[in-house]
C-alpha positions, 0 to 999 in steps of 0.5 A, a space after each residue: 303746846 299741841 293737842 296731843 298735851 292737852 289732857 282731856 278736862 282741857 280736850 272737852 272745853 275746847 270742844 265745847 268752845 268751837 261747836 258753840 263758835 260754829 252754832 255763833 257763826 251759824 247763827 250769824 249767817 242764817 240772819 244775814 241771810 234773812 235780811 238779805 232775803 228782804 232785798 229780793 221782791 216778796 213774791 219771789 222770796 220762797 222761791 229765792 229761799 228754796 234755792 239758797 236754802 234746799 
């Protein structure tokens, strides 16, 4: 099967499915970004933070 034969109900719910996935996915790295963050001394963190997340 290939998109082109999806009708548009089943086009939606797939839409819906991967930004939900990509929001997941987000959501995930930011966390791991920020327990990674508590590695870094905390005097240096903002600016660490700055860097990384512009």
């Amino acid at each position: 099967m290939s998109f082109a034969e999806l009708d548009a109900g089943e086009l939606a719910r797939l839409a819906e499915a991967l930004m939900a996935e990509r929001a997941r996915q987000a959501e995930g790295l930011n966390q791991a970004a920020e327990e990674a963050l508590k590695l870094v001394p905390a005097l240096a963190r903002g600016a660490v933070r700055k860097v990384l997340f512009r």
